[in-house]
N, CA and C of each residue as an Amber inpcrd file, in Angstrom:
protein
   594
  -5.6760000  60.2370000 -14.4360000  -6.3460000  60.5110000 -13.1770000
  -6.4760000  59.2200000 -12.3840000  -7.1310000  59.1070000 -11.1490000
  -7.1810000  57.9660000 -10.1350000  -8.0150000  58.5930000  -9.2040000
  -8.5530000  57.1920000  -8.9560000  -9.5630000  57.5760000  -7.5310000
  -9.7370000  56.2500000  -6.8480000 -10.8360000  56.4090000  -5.6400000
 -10.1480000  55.7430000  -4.7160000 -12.4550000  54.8510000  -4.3710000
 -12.1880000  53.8650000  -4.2800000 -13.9430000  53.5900000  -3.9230000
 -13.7760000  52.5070000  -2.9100000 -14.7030000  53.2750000  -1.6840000
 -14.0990000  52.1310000  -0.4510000 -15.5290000  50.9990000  -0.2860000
 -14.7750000  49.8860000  -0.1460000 -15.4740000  48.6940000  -0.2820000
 -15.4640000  47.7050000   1.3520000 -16.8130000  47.2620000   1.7900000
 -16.5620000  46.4930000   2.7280000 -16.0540000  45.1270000   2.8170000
 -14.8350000  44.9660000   3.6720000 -14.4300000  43.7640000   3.5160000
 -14.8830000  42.5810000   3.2160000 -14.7300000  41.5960000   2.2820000
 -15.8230000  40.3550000   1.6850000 -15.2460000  39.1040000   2.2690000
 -15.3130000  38.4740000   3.0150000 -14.7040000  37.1870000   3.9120000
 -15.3270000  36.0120000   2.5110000 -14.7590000  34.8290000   2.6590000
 -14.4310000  34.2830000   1.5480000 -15.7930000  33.5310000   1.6470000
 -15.7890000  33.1820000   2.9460000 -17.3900000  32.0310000   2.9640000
 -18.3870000  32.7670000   1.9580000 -18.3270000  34.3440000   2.0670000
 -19.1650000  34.7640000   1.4500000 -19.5280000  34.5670000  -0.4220000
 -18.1020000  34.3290000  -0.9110000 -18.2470000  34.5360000  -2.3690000
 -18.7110000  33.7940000  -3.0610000 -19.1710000  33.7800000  -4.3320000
 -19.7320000  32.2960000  -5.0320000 -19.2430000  31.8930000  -5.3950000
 -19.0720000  30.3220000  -5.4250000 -18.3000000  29.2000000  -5.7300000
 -18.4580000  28.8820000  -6.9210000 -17.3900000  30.1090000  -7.6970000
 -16.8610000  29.8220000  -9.1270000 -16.3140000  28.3120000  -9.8400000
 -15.8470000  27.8490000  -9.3090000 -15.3130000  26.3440000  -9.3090000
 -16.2880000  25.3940000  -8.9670000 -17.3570000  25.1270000  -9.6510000
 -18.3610000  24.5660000  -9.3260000 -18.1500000  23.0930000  -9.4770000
 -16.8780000  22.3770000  -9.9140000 -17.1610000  21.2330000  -9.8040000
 -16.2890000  20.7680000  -8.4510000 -16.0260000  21.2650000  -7.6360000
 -15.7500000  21.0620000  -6.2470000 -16.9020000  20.9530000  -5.1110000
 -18.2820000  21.3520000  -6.1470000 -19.3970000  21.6450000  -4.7230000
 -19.5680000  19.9690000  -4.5430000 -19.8080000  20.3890000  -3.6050000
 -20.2380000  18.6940000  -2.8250000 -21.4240000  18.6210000  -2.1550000
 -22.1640000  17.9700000  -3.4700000 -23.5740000  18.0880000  -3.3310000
 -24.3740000  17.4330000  -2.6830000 -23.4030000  16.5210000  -1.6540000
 -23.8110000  15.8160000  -0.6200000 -23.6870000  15.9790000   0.3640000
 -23.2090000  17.2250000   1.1930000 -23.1510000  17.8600000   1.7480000
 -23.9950000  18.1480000   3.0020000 -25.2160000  18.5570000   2.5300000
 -26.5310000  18.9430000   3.1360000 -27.1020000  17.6870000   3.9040000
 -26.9730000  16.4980000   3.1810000 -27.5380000  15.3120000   4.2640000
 -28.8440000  15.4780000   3.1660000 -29.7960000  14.3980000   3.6960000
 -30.9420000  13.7620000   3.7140000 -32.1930000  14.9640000   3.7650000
 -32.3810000  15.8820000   2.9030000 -33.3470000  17.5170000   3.6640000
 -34.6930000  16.7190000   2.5530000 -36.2060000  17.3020000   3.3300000
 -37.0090000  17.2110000   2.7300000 -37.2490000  18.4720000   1.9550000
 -38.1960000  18.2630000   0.9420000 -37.9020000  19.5920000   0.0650000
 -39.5680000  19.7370000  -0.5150000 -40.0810000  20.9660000   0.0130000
 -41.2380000  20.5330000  -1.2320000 -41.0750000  22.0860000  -2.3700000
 -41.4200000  21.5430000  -3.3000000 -40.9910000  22.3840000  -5.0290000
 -42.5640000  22.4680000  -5.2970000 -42.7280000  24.0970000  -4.8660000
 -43.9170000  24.3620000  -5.8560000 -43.6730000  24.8810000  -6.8900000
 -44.1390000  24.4260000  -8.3630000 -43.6330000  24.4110000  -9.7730000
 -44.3260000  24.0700000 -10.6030000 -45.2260000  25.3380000 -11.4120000
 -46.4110000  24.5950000 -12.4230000 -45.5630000  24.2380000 -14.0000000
 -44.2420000  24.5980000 -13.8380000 -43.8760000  24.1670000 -15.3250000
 -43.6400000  23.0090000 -14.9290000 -43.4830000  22.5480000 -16.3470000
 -43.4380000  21.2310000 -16.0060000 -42.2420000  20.6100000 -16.1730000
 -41.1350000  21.5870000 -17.3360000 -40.3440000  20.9330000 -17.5540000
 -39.2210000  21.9960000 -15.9690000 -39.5110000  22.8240000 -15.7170000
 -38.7790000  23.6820000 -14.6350000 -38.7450000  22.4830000 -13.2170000
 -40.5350000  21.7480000 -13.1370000 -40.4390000  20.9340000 -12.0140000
 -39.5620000  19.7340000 -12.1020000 -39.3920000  19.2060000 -13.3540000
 -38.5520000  17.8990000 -13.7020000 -37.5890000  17.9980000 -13.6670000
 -36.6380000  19.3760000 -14.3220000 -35.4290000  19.2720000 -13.6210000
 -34.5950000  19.7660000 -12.5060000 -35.1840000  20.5190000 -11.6580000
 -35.4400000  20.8060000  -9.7510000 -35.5120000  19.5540000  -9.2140000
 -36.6690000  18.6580000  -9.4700000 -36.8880000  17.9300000  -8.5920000
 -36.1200000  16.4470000  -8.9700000 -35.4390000  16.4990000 -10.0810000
 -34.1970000  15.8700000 -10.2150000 -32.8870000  15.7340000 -10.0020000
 -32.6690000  16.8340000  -9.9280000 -31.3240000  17.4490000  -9.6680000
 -31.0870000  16.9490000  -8.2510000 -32.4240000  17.2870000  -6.9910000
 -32.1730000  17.8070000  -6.0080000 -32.2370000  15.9860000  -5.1110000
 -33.2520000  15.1350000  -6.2700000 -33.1800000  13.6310000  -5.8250000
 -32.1740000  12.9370000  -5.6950000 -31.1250000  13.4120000  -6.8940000
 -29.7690000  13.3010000  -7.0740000 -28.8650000  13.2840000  -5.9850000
 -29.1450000  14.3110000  -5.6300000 -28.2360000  14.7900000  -3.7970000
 -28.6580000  13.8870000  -3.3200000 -29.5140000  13.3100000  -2.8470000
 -30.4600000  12.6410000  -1.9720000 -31.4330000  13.5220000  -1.0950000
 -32.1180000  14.4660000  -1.7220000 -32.7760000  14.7880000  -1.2650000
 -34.5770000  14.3640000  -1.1840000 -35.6300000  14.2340000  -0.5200000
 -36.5950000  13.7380000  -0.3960000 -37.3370000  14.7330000  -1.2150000
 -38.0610000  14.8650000  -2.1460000 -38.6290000  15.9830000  -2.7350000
 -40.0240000  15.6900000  -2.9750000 -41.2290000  16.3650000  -2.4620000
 -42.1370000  16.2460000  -2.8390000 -43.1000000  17.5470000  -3.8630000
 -43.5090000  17.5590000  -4.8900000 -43.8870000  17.9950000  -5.6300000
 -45.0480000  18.6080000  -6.0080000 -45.4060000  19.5480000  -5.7730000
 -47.1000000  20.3260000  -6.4190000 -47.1690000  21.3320000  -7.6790000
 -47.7230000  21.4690000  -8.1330000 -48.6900000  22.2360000  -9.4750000
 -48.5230000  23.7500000  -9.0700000 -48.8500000  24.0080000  -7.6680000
 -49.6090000  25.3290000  -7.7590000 -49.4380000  26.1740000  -6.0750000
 -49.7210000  27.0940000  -5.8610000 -49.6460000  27.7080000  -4.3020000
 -50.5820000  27.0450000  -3.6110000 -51.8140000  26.5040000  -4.0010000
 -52.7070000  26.2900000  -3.2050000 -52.3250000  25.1900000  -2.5740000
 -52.0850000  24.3890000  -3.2370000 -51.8610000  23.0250000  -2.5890000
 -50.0020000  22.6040000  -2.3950000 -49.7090000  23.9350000  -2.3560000
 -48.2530000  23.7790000  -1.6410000 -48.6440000  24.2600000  -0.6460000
 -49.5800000  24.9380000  -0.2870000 -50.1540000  25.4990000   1.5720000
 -50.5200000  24.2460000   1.8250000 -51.2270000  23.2390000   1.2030000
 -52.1220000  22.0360000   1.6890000 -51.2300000  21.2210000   2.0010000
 -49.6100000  21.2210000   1.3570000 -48.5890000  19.9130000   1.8190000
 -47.8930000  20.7130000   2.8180000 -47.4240000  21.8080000   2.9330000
 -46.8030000  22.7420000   4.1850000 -47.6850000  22.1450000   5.6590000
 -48.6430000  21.8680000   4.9700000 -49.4950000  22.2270000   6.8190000
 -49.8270000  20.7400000   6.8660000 -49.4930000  19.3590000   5.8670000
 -49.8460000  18.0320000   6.1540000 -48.5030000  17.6200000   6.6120000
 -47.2590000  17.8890000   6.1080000 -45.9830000  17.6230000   6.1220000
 -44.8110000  18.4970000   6.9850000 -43.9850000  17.7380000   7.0890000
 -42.9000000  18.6940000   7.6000000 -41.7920000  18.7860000   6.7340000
 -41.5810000  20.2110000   6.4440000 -40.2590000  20.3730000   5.4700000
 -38.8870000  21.2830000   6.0190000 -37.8180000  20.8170000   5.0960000
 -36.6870000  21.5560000   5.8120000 -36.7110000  22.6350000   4.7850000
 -37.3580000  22.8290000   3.8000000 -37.1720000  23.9570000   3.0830000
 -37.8480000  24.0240000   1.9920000 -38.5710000  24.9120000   1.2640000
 -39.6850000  25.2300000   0.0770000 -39.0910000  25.9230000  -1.1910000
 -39.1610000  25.5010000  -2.0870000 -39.2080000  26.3700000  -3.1720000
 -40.2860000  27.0010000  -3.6110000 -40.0760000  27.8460000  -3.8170000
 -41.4870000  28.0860000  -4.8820000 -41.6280000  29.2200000  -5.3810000
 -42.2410000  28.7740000  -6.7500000 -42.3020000  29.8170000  -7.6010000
 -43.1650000  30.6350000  -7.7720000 -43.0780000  31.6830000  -8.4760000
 -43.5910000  33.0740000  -8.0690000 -45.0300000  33.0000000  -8.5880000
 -45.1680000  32.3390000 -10.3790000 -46.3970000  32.7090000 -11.0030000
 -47.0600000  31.3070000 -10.9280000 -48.1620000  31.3020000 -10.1290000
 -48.5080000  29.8890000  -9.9810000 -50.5170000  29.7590000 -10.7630000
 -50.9650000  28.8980000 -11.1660000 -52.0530000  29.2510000 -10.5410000
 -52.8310000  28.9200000  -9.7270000 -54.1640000  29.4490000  -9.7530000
 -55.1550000  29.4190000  -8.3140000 -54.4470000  29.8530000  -7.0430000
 -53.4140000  30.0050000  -6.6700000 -52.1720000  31.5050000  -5.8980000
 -50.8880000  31.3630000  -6.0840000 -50.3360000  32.3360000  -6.2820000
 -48.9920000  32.5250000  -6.2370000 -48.2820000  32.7080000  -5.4890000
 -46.9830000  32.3590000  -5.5430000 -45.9140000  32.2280000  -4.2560000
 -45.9240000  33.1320000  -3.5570000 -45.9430000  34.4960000  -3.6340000
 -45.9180000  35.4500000  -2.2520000 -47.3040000  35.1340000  -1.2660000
 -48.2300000  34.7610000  -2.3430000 -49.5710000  34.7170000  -1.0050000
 -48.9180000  33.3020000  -0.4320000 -48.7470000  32.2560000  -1.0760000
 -48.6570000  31.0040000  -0.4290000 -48.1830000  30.8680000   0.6860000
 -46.9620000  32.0180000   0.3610000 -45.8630000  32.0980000   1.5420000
 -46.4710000  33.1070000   2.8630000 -46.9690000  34.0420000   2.6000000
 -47.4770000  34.7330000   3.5650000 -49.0390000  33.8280000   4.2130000
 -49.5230000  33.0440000   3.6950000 -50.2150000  32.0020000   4.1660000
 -49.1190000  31.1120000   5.3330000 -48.4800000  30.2310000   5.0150000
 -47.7280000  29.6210000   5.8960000 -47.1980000  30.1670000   6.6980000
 -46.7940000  31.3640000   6.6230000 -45.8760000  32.2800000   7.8870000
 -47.1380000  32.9230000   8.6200000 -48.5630000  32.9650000   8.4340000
 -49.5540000  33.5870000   9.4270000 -50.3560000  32.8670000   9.8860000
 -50.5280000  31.5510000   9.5020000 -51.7860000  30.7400000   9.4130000
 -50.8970000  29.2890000  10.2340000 -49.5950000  28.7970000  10.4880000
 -49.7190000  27.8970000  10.2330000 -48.2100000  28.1480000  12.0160000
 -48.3950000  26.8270000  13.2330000 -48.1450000  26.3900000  13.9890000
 -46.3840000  27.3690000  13.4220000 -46.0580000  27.7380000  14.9680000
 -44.4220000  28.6270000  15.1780000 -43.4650000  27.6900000  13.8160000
 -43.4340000  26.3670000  13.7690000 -42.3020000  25.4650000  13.2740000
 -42.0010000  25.2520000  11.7170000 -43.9180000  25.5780000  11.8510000
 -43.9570000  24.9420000  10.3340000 -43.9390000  26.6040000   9.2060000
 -44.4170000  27.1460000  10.6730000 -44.2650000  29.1550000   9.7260000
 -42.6540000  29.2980000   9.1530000 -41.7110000  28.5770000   9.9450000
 -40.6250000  29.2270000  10.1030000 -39.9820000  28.6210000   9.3390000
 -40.1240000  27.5190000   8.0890000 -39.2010000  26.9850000   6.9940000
 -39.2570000  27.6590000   6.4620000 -37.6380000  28.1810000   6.2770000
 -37.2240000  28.6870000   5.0220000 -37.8300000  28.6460000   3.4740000
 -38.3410000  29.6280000   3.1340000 -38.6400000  29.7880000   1.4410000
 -37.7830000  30.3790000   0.9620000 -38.0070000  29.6490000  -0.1820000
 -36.5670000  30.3750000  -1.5430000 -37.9340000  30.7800000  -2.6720000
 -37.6830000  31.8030000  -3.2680000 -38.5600000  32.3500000  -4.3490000
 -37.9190000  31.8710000  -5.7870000 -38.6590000  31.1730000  -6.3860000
 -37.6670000  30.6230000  -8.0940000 -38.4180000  31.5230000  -9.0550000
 -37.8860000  32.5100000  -9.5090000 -38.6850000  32.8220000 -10.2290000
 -37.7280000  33.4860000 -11.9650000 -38.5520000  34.0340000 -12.9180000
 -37.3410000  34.7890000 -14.0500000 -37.8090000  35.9400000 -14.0120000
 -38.5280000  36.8910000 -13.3190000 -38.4150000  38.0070000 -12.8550000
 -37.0880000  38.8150000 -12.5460000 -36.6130000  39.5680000 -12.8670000
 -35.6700000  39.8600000 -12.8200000 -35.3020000  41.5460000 -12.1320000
 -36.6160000  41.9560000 -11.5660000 -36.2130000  43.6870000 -11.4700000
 -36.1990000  43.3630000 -10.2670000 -35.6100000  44.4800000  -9.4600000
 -34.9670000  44.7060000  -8.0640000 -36.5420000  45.0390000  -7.3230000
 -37.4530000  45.5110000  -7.7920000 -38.9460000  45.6600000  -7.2100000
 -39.6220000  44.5260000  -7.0350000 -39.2970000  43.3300000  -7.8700000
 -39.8310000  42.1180000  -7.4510000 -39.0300000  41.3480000  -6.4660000
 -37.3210000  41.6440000  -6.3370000 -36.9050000  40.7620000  -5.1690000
 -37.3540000  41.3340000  -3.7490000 -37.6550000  42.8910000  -3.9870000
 -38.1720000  43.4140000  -3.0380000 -39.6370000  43.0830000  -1.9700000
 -40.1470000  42.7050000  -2.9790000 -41.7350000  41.9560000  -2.8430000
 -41.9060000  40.8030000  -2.6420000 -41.1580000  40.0120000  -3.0370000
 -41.0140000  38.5100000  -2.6740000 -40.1650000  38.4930000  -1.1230000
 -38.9460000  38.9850000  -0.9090000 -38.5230000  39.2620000   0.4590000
 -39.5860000  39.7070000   1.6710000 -40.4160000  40.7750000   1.4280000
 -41.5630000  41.3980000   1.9140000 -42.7370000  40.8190000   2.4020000
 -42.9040000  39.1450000   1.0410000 -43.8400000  38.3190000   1.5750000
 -43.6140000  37.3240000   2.4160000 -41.9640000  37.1710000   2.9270000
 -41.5810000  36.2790000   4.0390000 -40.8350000  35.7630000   3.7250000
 -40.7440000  35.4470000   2.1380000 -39.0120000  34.6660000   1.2580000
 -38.2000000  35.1050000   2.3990000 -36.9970000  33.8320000   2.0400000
 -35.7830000  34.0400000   2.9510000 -35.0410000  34.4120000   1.4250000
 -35.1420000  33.7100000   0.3900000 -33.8790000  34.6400000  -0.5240000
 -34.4900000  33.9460000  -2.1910000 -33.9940000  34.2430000  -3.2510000
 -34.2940000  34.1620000  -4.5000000 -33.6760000  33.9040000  -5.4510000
 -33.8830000  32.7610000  -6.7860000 -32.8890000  32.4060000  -7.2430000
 -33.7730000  32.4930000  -8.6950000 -32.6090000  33.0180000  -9.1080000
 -33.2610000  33.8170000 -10.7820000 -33.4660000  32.0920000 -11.7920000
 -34.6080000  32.2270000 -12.8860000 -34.3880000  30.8200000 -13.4660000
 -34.0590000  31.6000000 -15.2640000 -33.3320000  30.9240000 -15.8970000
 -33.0790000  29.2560000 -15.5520000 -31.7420000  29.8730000 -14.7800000
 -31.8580000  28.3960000 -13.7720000 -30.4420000  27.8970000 -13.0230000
 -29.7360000  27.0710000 -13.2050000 -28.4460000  26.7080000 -12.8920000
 -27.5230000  26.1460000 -12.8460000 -27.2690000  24.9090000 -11.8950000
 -27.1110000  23.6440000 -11.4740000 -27.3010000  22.9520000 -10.8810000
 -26.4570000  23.6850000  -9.5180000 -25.4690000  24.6860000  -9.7920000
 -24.6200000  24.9680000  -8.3200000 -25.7290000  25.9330000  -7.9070000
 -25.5170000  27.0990000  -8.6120000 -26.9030000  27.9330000  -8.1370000
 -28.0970000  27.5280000  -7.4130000 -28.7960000  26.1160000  -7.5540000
 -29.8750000  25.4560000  -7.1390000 -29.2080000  25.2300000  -5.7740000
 -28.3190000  24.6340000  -5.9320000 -27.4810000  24.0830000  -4.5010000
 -27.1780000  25.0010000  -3.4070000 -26.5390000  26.1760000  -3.7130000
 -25.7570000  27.4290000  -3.3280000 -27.2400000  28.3920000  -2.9850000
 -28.1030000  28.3750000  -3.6360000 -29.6930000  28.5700000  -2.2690000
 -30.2690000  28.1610000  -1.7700000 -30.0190000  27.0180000  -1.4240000
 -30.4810000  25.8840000  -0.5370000 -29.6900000  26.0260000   0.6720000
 -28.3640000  25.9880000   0.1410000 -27.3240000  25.8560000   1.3210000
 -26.9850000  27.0740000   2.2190000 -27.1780000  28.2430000   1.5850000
 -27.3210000  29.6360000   2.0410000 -28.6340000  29.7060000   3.2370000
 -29.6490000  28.5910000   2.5220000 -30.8970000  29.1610000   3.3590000
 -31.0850000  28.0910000   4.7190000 -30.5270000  26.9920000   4.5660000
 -29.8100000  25.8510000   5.5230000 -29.0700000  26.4770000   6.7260000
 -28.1150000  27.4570000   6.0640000 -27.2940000  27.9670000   6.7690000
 -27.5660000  29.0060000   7.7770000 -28.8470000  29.5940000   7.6580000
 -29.7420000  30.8440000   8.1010000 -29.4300000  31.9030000   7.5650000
 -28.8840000  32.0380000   6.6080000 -28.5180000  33.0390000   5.9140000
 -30.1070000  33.2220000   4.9370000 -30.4670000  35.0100000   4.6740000
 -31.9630000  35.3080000   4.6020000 -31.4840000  36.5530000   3.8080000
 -32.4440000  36.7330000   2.8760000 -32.5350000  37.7430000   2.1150000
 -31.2920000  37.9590000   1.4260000 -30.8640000  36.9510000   0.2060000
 -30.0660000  36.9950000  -0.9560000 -30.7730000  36.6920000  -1.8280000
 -29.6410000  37.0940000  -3.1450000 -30.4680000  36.7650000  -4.7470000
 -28.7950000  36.3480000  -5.0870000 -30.0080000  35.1830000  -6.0190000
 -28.8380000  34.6260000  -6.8480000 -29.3100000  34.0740000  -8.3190000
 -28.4550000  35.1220000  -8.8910000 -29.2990000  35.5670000  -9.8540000
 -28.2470000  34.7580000 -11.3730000 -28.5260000  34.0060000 -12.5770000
 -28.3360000  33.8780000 -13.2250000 -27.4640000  34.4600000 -14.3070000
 -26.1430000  34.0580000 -14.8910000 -25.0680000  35.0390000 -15.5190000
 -25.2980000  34.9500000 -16.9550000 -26.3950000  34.7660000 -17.2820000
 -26.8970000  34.9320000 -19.1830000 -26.4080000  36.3090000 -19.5210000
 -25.7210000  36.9050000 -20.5740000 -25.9720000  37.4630000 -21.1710000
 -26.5620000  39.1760000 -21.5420000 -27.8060000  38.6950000 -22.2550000
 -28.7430000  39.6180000 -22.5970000 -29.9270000  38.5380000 -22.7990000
 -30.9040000  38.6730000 -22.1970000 -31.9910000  37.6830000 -22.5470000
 -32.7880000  38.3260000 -23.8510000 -32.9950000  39.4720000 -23.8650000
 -33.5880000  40.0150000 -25.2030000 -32.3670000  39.9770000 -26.4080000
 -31.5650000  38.8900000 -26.5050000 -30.6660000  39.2390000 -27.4360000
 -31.1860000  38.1240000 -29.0250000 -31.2710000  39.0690000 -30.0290000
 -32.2530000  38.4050000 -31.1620000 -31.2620000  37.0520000 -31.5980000
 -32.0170000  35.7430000 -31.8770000 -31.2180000  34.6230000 -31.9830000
 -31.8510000  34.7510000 -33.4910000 -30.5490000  34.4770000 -34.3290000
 -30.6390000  34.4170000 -36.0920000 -30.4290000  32.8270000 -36.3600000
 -31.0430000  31.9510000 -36.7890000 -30.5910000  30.7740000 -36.8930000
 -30.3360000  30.4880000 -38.6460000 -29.6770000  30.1480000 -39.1760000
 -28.7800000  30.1860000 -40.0840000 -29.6410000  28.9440000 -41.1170000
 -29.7880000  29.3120000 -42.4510000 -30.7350000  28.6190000 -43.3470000
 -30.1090000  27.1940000 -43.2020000 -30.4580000  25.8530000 -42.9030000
 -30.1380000  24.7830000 -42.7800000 -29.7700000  24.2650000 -41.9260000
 -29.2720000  24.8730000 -40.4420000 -28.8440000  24.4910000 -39.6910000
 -29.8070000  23.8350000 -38.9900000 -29.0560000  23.1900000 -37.6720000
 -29.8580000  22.7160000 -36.3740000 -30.9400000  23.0520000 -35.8000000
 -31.8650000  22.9460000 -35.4770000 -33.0670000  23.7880000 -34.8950000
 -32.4930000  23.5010000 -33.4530000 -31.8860000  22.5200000 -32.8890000
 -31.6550000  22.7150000 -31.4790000 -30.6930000  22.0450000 -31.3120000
 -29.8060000  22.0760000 -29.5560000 -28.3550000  22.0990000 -29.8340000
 -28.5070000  21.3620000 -28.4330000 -28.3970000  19.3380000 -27.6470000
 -28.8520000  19.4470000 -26.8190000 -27.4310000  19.5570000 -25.4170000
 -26.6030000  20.1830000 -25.8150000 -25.0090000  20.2510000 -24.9930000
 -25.5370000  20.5630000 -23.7290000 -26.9370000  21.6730000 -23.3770000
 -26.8100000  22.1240000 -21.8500000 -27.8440000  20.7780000 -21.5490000
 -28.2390000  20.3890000 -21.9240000 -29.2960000  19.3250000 -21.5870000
 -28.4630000  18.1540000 -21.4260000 -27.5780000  17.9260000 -21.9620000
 -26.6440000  16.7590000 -21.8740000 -25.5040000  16.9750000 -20.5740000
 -25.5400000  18.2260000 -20.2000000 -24.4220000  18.9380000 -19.2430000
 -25.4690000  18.6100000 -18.0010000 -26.5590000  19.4630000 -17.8990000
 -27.2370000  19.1030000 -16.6220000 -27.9210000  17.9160000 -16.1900000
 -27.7930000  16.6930000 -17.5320000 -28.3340000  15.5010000 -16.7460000
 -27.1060000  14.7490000 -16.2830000 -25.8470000  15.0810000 -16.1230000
 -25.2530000  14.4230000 -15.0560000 -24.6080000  12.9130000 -15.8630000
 -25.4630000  12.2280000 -16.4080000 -25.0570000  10.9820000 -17.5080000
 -26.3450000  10.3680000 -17.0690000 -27.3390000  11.0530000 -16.6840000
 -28.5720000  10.7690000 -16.5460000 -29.4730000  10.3330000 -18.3040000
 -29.3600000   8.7990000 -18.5270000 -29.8390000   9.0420000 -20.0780000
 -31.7260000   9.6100000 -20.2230000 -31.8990000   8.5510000 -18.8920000
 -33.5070000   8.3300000 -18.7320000 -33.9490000   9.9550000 -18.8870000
 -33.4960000  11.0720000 -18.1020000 -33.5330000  12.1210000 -17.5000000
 -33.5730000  13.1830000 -18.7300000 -32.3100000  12.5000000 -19.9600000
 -32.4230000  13.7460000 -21.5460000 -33.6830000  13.1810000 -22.0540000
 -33.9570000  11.7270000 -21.8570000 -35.2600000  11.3530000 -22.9070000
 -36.5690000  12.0050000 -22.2830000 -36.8320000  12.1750000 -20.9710000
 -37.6690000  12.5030000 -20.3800000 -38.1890000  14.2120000 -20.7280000
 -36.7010000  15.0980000 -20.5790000 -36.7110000  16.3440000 -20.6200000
 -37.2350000  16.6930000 -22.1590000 -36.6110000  15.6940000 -23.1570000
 -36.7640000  15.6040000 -24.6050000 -38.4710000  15.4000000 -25.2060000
């Protein structure tokens, strides 16, 4: 048998940049960035990665006082994550987009979160997010929603290619307890950066 499923044309700018060691992560220029991020090890390597580029990154704990640097500072773009405490990223964000001067409402937010159901990208979009990037990420992925949201491009997900996350890990009588290849992959030849994460 055969059948036929009609698809809208996909122009190339659009696709993700499988070939990730072509991104050119310098690209973007000089952007200020502020990363709201109560993990700690999630904030260390975001706000490394992104120093790397040359980006200016300034750093908070929590929603509350990512509203308190939004409205002291000027940014070209926000991260922030979903489960914070004392508030979480959808209020933070719907704080800055109601409360706060036309310029400073209107930076782009990216939602970081490991939420993963289609009801939460729904809700995070809803609270003013421009788009969402599943964790853990990938240093292109980090890049590739930044640059999407740079671009004015609003309301995407970019979502992480693991697997099965509920998939049971058996670790084998004697072996390794840990393996540090992706940690050694995402610091770049950053040594300071594995001892730090370590």
């Amino acid at each position: 048998f055969k059948f036929t499923i009609s698809y809208k044309e996909c122009r190339d700018e659009n696709l993700p940049d499988k070939n990730h060691t072509l991104t050119d992560y310098g690209s973007l220029g000089k952007l200020k960035v502020l990363l709201a991020e109560d993990n700690e090890i999630s904030r260390e390597y975001a706000a490394t990665l992104m120093e790397q580029w040359g980006f200016m990154v300034d750093v908070v704990p929590s929603g509350q006082k990512a509203v308190i640097f939004s409205r002291e500072n000027d940014y070209d773009i926000i991260l922030m994550d979903i489960q914070m405490p004392d508030m979480n990223g959808m209020d933070a964000t719907k704080l800055i987009r109601s409360t706060f001067d036309s310029k400073k409402a209107a930076v782009p937010v990216i939602a970081l979160t490991a939420n993963a159901f289609q009801e939460d990208h729904e809700q995070y979009l809803a609270s003013g997010m421009n788009g969402f990037i599943s964790k853990p990420f990938e240093e292109w992925q980090l890049f590739e929603g930044i640059r999407k949201c740079i671009n004015g491009k609003s309301h995407y997900i970019i979502e992480n290619e693991s697997t099965d996350i509920h998939e049971e890990i058996i670790i084998p009588s004697g072996s390794k307890l840990y393996d540090a290849t992706a940690l050694i992959k995402m610091s770049s030849g950053d040594v300071e950066f594995e001892k730090k994460m370590i």
